[in-house]
TORKOL-4160 file (C-alpha; in steps of 0.2 Angstrom, whole numbers, padded with zeros to 4 digits, m for minus):
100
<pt num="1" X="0042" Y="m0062" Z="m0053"/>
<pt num="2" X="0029" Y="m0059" Z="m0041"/>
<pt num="3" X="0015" Y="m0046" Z="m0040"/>
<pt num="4" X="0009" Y="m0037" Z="m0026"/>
<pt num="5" X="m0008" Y="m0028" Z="m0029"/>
<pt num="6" X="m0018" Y="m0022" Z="m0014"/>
<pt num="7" X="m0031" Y="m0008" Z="m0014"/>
<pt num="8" X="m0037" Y="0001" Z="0001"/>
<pt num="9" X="m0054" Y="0014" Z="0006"/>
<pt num="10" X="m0049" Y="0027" Z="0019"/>
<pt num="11" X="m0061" Y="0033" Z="0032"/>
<pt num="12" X="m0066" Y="0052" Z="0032"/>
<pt num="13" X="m0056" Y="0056" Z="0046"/>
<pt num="14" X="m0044" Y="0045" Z="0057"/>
<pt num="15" X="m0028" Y="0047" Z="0065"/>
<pt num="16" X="m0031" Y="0066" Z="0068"/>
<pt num="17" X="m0032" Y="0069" Z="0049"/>
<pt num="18" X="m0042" Y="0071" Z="0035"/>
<pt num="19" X="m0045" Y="0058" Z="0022"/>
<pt num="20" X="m0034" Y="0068" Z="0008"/>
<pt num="21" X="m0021" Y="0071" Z="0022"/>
<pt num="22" X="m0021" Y="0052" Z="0026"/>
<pt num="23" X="m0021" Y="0049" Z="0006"/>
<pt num="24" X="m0006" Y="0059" Z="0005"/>
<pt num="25" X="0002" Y="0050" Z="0021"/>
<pt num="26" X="0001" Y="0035" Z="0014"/>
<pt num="27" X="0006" Y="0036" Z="m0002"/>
<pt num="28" X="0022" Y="0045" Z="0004"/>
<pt num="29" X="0024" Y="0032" Z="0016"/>
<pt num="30" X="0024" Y="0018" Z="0004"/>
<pt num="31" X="0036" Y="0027" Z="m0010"/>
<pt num="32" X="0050" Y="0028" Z="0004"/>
<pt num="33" X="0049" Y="0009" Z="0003"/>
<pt num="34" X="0059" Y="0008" Z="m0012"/>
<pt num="35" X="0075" Y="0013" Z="m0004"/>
<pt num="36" X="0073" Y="0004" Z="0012"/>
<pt num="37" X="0067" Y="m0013" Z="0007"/>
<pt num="38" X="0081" Y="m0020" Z="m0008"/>
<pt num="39" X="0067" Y="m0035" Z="m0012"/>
<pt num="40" X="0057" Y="m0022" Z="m0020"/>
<pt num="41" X="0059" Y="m0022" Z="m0036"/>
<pt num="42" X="0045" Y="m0010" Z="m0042"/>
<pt num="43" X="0031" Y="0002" Z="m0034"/>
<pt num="44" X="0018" Y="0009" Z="m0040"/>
<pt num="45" X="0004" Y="0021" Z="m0028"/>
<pt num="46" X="m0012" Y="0025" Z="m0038"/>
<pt num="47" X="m0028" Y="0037" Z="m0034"/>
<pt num="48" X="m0045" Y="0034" Z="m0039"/>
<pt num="49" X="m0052" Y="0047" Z="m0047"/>
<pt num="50" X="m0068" Y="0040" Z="m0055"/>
<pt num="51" X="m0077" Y="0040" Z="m0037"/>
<pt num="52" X="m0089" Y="0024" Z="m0041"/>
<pt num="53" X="m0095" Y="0016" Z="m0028"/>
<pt num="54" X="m0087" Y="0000" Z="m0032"/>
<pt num="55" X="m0070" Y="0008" Z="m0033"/>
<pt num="56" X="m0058" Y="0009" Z="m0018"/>
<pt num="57" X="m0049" Y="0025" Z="m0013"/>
<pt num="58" X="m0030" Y="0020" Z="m0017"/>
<pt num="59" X="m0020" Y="0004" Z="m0022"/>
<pt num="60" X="m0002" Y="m0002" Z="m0022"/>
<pt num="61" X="0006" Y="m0010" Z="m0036"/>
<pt num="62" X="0023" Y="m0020" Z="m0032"/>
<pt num="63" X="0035" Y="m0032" Z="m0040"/>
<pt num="64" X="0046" Y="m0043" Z="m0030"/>
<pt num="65" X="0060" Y="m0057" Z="m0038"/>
<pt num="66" X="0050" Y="m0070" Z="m0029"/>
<pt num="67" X="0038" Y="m0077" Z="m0016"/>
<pt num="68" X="0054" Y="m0076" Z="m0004"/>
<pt num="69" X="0055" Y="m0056" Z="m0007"/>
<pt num="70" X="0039" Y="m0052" Z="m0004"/>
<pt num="71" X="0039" Y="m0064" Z="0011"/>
<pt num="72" X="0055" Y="m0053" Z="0016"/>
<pt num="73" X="0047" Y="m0036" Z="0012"/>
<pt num="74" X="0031" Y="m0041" Z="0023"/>
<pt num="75" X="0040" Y="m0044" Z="0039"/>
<pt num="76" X="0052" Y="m0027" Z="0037"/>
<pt num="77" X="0052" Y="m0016" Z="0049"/>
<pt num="78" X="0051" Y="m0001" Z="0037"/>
<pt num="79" X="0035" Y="m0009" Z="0032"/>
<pt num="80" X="0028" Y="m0013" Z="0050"/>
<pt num="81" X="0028" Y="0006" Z="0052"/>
<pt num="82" X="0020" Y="0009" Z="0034"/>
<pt num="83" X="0007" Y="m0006" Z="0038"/>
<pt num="84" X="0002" Y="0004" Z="0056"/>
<pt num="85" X="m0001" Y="0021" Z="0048"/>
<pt num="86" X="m0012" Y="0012" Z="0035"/>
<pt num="87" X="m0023" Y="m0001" Z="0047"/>
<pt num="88" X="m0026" Y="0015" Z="0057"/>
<pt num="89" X="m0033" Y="0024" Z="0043"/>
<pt num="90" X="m0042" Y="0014" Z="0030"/>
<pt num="91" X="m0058" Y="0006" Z="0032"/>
<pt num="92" X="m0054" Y="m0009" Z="0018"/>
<pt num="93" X="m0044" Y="m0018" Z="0010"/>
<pt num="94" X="m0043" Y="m0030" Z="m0006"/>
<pt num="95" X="m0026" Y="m0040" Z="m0009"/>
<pt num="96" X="m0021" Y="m0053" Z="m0023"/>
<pt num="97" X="m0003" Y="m0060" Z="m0021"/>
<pt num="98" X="0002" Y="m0068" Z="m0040"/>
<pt num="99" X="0016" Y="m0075" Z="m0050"/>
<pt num="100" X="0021" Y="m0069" Z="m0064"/>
């Protein structure tokens, strides 16, 4: 098994919409995945809601079979479309990439 874990800040406005709309976007956006992309096995889309400074605004929790899924499930084109919606509406990103 592999684990996907990324976790993203959004900008206060971007892409003509607000910072909860683009929250709600995005997680939608990423929940579609799981019945487009047949290498992802699991998905998870979490909010922050403690607001520390340290903490980022939303992260994304996925499980794959293997490094050759999540190479798969990178290069979709379902997740091209998700991966342009988010770059044009976060301001930072953390990723780890680990197997399980």
């Amino acid at each position: 098994m592999v684990k996907h874990i990324v976790f993203w800040n959004f900008a206060e406005a971007a892409d003509g919409h607000s910072k909860a709309e683009n929250l709600d976007r995005v997680e939608a956006a990423l929940l579609a995945l799981k019945d487009s992309i047949p290498e992802l096995l699991e998905i998870e889309v979490g909010r922050d809601f403690n607001g520390s400074p340290a903490a980022y605004d939303m992260s994304l929790y996925s499980v794959f079979e293997s490094r050759e899924g999540l190479n798969a499930y990178q290069v979709h084109p379902e997740h091209e479309k998700v991966r342009v919606l988010i770059g044009a509406v976060t301001s930072g990103r953390a990723v780890v990439d680990y197997d399980a």
